[in-house]
Backbone bond lengths (Angstrom), bond angles and torsions (degrees), N, CA, C in turn:
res aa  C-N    CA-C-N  psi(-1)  N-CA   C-N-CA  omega(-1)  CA-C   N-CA-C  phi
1 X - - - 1.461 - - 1.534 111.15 -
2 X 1.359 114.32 -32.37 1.518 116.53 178.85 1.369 116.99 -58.22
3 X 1.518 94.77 -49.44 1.622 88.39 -175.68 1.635 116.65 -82.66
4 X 1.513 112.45 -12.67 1.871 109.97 169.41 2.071 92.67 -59.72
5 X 0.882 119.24 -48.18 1.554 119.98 -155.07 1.558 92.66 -60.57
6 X 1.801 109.88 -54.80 1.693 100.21 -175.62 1.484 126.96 -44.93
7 X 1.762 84.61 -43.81 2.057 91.98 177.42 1.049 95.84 -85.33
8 X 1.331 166.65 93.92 1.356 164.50 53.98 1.748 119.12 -59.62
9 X 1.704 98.20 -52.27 1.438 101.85 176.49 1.564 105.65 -55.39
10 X 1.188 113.47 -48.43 2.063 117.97 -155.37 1.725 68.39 -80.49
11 X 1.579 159.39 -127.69 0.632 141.73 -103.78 1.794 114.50 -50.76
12 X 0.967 116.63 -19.86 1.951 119.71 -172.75 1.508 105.00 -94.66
13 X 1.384 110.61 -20.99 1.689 108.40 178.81 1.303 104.64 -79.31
14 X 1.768 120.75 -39.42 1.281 118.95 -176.40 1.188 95.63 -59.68
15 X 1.541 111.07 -61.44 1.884 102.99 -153.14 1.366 111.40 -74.01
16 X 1.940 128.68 3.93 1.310 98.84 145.50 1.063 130.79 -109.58
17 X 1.400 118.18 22.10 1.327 120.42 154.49 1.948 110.08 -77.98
18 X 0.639 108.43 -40.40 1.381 113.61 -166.23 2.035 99.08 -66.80
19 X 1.219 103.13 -50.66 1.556 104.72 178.60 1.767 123.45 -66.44
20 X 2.092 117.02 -19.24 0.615 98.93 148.46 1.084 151.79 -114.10
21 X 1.413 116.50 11.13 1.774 149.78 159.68 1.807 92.70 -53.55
22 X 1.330 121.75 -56.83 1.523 119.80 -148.53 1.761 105.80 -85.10
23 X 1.739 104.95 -42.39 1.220 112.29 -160.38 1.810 98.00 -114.41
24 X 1.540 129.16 -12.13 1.192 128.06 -162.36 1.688 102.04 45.92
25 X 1.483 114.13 65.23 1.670 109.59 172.32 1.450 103.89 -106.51
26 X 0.826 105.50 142.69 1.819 126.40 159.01 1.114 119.02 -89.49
27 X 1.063 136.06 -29.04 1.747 140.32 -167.78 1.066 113.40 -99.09
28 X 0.918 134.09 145.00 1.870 121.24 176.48 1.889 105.52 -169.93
29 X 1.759 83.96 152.60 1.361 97.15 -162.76 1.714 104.01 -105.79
30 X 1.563 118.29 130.62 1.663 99.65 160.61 1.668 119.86 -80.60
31 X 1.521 104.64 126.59 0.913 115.79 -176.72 1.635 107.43 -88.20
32 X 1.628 144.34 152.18 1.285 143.50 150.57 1.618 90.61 -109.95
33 X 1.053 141.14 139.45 1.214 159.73 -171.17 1.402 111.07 -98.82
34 X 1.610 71.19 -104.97 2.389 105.84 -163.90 1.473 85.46 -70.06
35 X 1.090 80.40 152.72 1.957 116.52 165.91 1.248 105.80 49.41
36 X 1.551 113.93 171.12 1.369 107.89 173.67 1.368 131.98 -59.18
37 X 1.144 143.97 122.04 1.815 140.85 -149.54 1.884 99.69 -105.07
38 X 1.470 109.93 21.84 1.422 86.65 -158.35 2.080 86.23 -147.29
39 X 1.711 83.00 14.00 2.033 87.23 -167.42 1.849 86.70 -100.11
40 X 1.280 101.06 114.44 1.551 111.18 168.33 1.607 120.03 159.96
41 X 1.409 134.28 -179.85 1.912 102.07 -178.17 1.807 89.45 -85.67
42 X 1.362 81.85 163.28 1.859 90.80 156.42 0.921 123.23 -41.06
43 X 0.993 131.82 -35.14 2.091 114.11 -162.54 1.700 85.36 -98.72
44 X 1.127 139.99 -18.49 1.726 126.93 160.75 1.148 120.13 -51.27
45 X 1.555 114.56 -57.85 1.237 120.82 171.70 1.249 122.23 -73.58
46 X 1.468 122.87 -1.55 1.588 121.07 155.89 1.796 130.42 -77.81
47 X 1.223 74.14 -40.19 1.862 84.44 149.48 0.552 135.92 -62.74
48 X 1.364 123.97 -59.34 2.116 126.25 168.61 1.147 116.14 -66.79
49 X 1.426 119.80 -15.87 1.812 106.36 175.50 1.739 82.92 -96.50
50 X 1.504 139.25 -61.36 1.553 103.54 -167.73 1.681 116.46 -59.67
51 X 1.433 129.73 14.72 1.502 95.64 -170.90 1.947 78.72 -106.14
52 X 1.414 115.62 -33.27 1.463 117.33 -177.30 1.736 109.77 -35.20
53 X 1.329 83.56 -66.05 1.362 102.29 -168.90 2.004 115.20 -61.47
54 X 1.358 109.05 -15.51 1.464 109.64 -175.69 1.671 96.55 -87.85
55 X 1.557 132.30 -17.88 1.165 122.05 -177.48 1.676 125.48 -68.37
56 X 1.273 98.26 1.19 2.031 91.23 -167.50 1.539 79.61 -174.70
57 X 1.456 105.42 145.46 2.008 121.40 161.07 1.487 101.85 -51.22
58 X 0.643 138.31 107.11 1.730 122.49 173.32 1.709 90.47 -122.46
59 X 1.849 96.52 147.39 1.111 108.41 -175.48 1.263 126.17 -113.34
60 X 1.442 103.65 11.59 1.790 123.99 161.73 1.497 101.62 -158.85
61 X 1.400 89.69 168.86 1.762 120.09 -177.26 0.953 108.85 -126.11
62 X 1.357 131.89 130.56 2.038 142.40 -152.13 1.915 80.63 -140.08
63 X 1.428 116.96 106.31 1.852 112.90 169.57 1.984 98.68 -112.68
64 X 1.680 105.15 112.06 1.552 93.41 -175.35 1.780 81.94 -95.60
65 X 1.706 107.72 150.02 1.293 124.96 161.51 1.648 108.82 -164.08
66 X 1.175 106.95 -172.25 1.420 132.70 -176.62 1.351 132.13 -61.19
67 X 1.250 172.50 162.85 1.269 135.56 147.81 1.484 108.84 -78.16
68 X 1.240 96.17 -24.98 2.363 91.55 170.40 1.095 116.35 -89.52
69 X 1.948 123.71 33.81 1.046 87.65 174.39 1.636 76.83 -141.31
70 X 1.607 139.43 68.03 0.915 138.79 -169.27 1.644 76.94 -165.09
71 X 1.609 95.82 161.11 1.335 123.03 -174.67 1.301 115.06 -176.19
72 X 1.786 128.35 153.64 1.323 114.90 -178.66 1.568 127.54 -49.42
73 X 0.995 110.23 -28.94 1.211 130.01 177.52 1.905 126.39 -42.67
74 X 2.033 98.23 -63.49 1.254 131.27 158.55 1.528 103.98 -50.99
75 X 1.210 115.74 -52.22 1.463 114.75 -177.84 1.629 137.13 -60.54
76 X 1.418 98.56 -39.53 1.443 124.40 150.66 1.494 132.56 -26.47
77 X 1.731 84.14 -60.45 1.601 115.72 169.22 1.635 93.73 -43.34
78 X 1.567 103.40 -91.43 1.519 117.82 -145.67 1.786 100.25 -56.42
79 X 1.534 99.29 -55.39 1.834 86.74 172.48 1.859 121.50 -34.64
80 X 0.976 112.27 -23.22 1.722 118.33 -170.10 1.267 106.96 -77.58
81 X 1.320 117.11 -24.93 1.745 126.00 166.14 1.732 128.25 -68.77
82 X 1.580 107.06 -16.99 1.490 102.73 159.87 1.084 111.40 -85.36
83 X 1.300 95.54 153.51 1.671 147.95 -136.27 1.430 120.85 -151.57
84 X 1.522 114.59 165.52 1.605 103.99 143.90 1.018 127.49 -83.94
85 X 1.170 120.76 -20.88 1.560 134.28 167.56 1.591 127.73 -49.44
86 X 1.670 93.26 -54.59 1.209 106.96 170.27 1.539 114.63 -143.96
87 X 1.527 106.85 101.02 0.621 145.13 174.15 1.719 151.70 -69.66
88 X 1.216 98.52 -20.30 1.230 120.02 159.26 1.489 106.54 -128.78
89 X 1.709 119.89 139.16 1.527 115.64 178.76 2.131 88.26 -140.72
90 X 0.972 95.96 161.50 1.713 90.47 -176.51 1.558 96.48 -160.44
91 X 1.148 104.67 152.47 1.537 132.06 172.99 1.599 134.15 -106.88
92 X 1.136 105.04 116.86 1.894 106.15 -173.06 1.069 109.02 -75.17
93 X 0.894 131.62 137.72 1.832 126.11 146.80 1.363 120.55 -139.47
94 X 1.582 113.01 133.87 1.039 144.01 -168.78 1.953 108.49 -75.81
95 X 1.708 123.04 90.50 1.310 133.28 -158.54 1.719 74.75 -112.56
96 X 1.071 107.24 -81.02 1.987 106.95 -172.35 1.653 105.18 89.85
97 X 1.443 134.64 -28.13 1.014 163.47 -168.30 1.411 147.21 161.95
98 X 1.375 121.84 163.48 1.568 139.31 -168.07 1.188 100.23 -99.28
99 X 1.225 119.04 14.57 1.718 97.82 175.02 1.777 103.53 -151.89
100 X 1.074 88.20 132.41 1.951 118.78 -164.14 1.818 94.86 -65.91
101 X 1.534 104.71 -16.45 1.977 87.92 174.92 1.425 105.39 -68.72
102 X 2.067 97.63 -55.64 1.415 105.66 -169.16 1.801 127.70 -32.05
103 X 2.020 93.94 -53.17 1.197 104.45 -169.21 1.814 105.50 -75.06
104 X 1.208 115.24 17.58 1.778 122.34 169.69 1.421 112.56 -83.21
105 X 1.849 89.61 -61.19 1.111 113.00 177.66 1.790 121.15 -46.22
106 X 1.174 111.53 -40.08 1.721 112.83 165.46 1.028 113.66 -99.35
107 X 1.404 116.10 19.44 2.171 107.04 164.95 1.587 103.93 69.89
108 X 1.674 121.51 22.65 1.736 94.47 -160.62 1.559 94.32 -72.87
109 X 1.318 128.93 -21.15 1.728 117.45 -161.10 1.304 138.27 88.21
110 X 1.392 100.72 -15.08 1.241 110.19 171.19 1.300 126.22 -121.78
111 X 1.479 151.83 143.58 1.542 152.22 -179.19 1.743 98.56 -73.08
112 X 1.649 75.72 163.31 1.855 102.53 172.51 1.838 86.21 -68.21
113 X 1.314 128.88 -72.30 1.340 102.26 -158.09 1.488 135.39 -54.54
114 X 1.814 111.19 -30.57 1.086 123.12 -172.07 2.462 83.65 -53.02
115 X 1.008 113.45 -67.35 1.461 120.28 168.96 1.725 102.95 -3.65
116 X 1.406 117.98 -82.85 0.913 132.64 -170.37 1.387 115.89 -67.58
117 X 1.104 126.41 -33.94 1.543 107.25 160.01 1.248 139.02 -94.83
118 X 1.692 112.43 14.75 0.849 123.98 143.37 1.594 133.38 -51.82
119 X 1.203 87.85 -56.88 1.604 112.47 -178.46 1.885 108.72 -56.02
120 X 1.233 100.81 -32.89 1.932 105.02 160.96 0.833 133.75 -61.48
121 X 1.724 99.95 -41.68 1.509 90.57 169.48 1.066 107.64 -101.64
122 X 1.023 161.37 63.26 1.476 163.81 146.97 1.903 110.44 -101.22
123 X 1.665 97.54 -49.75 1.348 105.04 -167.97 1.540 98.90 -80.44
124 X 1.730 129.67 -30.12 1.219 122.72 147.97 1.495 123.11 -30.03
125 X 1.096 108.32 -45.97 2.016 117.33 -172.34 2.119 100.64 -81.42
126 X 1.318 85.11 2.02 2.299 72.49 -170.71 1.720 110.16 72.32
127 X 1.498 105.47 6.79 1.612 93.47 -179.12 1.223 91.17 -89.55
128 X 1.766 104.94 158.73 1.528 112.93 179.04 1.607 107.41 -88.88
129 X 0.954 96.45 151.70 2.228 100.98 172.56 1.807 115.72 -112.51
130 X 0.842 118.37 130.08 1.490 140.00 -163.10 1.751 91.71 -116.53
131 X 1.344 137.73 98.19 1.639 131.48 159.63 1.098 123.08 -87.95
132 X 1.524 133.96 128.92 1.427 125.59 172.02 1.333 114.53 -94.87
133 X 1.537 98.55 135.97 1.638 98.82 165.63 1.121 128.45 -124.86
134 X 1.295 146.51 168.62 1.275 145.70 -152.67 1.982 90.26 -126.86
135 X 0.951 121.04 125.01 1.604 120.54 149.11 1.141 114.37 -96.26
136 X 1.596 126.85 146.04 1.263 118.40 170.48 1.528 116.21 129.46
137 X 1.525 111.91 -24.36 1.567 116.26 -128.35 1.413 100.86 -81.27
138 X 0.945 138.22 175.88 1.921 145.32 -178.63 1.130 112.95 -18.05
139 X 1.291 166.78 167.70 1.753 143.06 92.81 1.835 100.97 85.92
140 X 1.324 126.27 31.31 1.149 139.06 -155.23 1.797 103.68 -152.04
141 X 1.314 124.06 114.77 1.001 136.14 -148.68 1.808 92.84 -146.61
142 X 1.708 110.75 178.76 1.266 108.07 -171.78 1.525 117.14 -84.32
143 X 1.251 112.60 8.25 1.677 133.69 175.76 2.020 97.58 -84.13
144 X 1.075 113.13 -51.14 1.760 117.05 -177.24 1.528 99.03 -73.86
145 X 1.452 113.96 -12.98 2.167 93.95 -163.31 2.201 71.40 -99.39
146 X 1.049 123.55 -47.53 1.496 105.07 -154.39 1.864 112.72 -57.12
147 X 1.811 85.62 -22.71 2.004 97.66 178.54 2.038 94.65 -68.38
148 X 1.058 105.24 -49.86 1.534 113.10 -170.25 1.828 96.39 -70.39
149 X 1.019 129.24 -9.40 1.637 121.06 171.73 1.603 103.66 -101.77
150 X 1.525 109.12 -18.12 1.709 96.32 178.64 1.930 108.23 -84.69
151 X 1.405 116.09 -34.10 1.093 128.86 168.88 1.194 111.24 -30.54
152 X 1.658 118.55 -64.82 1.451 150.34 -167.86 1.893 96.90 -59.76
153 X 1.547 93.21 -67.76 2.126 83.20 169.22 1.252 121.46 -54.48
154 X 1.441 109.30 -18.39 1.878 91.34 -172.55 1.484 112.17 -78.37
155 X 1.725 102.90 -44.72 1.794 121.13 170.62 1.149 114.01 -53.00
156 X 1.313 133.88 -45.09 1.379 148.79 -136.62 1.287 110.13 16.00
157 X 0.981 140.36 98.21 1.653 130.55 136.59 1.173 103.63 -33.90
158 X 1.918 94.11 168.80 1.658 100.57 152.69 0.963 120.98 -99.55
159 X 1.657 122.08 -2.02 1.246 116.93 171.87 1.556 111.92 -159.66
160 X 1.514 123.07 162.29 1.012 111.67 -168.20 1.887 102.52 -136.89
161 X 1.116 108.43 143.58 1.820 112.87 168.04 2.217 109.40 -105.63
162 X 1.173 83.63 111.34 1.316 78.38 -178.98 2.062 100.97 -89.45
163 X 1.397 99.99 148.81 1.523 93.81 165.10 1.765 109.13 -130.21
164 X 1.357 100.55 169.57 1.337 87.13 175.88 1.821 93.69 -104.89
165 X 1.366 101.44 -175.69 1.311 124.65 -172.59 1.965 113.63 -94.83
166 X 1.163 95.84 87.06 1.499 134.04 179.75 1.391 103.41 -87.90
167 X 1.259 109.97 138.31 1.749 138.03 174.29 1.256 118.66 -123.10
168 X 1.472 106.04 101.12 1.555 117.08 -167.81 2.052 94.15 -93.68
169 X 1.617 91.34 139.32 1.577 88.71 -176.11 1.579 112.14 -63.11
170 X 1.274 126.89 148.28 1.687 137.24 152.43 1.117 103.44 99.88
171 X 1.831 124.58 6.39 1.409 126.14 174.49 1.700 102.35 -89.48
172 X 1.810 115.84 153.10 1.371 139.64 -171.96 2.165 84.44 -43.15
173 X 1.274 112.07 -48.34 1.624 125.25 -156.00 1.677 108.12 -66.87
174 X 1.521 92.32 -21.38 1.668 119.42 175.76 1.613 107.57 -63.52
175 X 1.612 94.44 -67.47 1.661 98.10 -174.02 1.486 105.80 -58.99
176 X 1.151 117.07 -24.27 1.935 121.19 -163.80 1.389 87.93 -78.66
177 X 1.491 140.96 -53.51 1.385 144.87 -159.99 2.424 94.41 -67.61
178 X 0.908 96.86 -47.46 1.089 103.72 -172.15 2.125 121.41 -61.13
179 X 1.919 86.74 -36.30 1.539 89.46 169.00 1.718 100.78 -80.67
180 X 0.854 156.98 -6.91 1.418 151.48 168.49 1.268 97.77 104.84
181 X 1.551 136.23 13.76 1.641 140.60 161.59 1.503 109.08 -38.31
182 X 1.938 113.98 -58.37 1.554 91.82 -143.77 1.910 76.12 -143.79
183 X 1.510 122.67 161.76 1.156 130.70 166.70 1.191 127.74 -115.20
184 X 1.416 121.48 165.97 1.545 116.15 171.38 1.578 104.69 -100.48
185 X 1.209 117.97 128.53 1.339 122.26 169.76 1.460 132.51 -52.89
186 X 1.239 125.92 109.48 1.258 130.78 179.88 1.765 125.73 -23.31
187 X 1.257 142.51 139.34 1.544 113.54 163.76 1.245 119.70 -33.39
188 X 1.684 108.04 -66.48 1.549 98.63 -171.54 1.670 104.41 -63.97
189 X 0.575 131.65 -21.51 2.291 115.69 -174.47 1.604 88.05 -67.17
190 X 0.967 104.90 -48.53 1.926 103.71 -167.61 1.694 103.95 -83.71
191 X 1.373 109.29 -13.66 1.649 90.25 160.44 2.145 115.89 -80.13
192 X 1.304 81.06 -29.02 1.922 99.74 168.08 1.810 102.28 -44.31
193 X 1.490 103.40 -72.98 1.231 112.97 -166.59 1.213 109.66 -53.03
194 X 1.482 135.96 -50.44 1.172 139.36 -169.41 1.546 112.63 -79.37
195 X 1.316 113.55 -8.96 1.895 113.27 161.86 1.767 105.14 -80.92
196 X 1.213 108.07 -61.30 1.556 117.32 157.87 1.773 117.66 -9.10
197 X 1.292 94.92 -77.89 1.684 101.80 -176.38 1.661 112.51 -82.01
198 X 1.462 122.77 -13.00 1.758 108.33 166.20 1.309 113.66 -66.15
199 X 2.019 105.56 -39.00 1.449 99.09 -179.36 1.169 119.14 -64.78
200 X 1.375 133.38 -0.70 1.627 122.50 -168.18 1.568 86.85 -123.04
201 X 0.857 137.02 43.14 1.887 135.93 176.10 1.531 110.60 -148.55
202 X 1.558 107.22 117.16 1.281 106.12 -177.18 1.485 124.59 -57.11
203 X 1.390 124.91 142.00 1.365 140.71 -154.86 1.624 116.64 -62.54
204 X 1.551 114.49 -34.30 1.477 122.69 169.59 1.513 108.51 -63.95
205 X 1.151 136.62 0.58 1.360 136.44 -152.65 1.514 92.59 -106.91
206 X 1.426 118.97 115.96 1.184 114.79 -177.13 1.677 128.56 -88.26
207 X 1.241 131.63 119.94 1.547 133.91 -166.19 1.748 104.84 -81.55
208 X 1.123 109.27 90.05 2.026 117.63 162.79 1.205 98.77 -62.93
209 X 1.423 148.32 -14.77 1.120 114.70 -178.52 1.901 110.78 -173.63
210 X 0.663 128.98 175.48 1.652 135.71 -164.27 1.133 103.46 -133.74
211 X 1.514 123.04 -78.48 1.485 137.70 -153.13 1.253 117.29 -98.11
212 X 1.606 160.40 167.11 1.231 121.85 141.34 1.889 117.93 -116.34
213 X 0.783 106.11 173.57 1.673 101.33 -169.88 2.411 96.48 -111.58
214 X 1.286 84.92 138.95 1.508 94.12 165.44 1.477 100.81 -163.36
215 X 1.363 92.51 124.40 1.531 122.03 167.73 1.884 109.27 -4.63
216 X 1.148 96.88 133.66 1.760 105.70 -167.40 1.736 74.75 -63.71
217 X 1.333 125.50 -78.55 1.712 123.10 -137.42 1.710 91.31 -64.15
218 X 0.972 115.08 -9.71 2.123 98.07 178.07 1.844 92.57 -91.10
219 X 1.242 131.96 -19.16 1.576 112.30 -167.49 1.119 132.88 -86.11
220 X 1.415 118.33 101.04 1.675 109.68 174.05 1.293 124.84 -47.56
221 X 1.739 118.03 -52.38 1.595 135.32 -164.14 1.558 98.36 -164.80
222 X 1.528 110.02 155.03 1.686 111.60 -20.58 1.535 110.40 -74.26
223 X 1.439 101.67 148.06 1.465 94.10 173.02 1.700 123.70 -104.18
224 X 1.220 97.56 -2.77 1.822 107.20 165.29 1.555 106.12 -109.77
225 X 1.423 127.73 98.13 1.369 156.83 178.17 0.964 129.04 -115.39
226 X 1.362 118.49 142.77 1.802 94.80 -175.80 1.822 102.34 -100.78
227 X 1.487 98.31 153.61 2.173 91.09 171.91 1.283 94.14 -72.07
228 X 1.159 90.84 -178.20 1.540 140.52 -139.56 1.959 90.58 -78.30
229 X 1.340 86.25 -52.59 1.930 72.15 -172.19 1.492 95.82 -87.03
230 X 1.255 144.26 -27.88 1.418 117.31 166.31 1.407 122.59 -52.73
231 X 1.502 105.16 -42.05 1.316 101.26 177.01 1.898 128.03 -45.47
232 X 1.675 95.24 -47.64 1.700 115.97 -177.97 1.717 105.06 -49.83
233 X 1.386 105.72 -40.40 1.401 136.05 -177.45 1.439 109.56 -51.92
234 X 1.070 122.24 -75.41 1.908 145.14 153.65 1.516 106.03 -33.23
235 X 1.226 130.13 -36.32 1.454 131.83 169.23 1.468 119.39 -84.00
236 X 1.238 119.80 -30.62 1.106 127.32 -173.11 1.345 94.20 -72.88
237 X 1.690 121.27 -76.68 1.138 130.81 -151.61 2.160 106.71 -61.90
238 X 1.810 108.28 -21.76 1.309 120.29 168.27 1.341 104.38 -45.12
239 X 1.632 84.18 -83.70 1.980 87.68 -153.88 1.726 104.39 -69.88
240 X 1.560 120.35 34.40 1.786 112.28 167.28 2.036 84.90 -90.49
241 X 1.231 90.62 -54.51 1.437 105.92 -152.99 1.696 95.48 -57.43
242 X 1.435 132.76 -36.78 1.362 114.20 172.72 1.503 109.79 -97.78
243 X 1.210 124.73 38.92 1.514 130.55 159.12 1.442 104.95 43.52
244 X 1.985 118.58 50.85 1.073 125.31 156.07 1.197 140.33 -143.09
245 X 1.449 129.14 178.91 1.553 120.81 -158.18 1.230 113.07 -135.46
246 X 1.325 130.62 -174.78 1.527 122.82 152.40 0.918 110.10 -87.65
247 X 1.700 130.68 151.87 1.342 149.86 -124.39 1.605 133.69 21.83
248 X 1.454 116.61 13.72 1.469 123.98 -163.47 1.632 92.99 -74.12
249 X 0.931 151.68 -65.53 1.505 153.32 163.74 1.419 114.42 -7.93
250 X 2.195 116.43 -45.27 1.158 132.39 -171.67 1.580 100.17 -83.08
251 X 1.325 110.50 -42.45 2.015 115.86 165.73 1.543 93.01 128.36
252 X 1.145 107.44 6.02 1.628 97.11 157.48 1.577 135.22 -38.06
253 X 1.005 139.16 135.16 1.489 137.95 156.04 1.265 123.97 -49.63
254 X 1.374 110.72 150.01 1.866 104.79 178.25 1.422 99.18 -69.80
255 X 1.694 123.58 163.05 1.420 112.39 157.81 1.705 75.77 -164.41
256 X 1.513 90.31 143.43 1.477 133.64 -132.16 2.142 73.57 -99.27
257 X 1.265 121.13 133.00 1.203 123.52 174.78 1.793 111.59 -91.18
């Protein structure tokens, strides 16, 4: 436990030095990231979120985990941390997809429902939910992302990280990319996909993210991508030119951001 607390402290001292040297910010959020943040008993994870949280004012709490590895219990916990202080706290979970082959097909371990009842009890507790999804993935076409965008309306998060479908070298998905089994989607196919699934996702639903980034020396494919703000760029200037929005599919109205 000593040494999780050291690498927590040196990681939050760097990153607020670094956020206010780079950005001059004052505000700041605790982030839990990598791995599941919520796999351990309670009184572990009461420790590491009070010693996290005693290092800096922070004015939210970001907990990424699993949907199997949360329970009312875990939830209890983190709900007990709003505050006025901190005031917003939210929960990730890793869905990737609506369909129980896909999530086989990448070993994630966990079901679409364990997903969904997560998300109950969370929005039961006032914590917010953040879902990631993957576009792109094996045997998955724009018929599986519109089932995986109706899923998404029924649950609603409040927000969602879309990623695209990245091939990190020496993974099982590696050797499959390599026998000519499965591909990584081009920018533009995954700028396709990602106009595709805003229109079928209601408009209050907030998007953290589009693209995802992994380390140049871990990436097999794709390896010609566009960054992150070209990418936003390529979307923006898309859906003007096909006169669309997120939720227009559901019959939403435009509204001007």
């Amino acid at each position: 436990m000593d040494l999780r607390k050291r690498s927590i402290a040196d990681q939050v001292h760097n990153g607020l030095d670094f956020l206010k040297k780079r950005y001059g910010a004052d505000h700041f959020m605790l982030y839990f990231q990598s791995y599941s943040n919520t796999y351990g008993s309670v009184s572990e994870l009461r420790e590491i979120y009070d010693f996290a949280l005693g290092l800096a004012p922070f004015c939210e709490m970001i907990i990424a985990t699993r949907p199997d590895c949360i329970d009312r219990q875990r939830i209890e916990l983190i709900a007990s941390y709003r505050s006025e202080a901190l005031k917003d706290i939210w929960v990730e979970l890793g869905l990737q997809s609506a369909h129980e082959s896909s999530l086989r097909h990448i070993r994630r371990g966990h079901t679409v429902k364990s997903f969904c009842d997560a998300v109950v009890l969370l929005k039961e507790a006032r914590i917010k939910v953040c879902a990631h999804l993957i576009l792109g993935l094996p045997a998955e076409g724009y018929e599986q992302m519109a089932q995986t965008a109706a899923l998404i309306t029924r649950v609603h998060p409040d927000a969602v990280k879309i990623h695209n479908l990245h091939i990190p070298s020496g993974t099982r998905m590696y050797e499959e990319y390599l026998d000519g089994e499965i591909i990584s989607p081009s920018g533009l196919r995954h700028l396709s996909y990602t106009i595709f699934f805003l229109e079928r996702i209601p408009s209050d639903i907030i998007i953290q993210r589009l693209i995802c980034d992994t380390p140049a020396h871990r990436l097999a494919a794709p390896l010609r991508f566009p960054k992150k703000g070209s990418f936003i760029t390529l979307l923006r200037e898309e859906m003007a030119r096909r006169d669309t929005w997120q939720g227009k599919e559901l019959g939403e109205p435009y509204h001007e951001l």
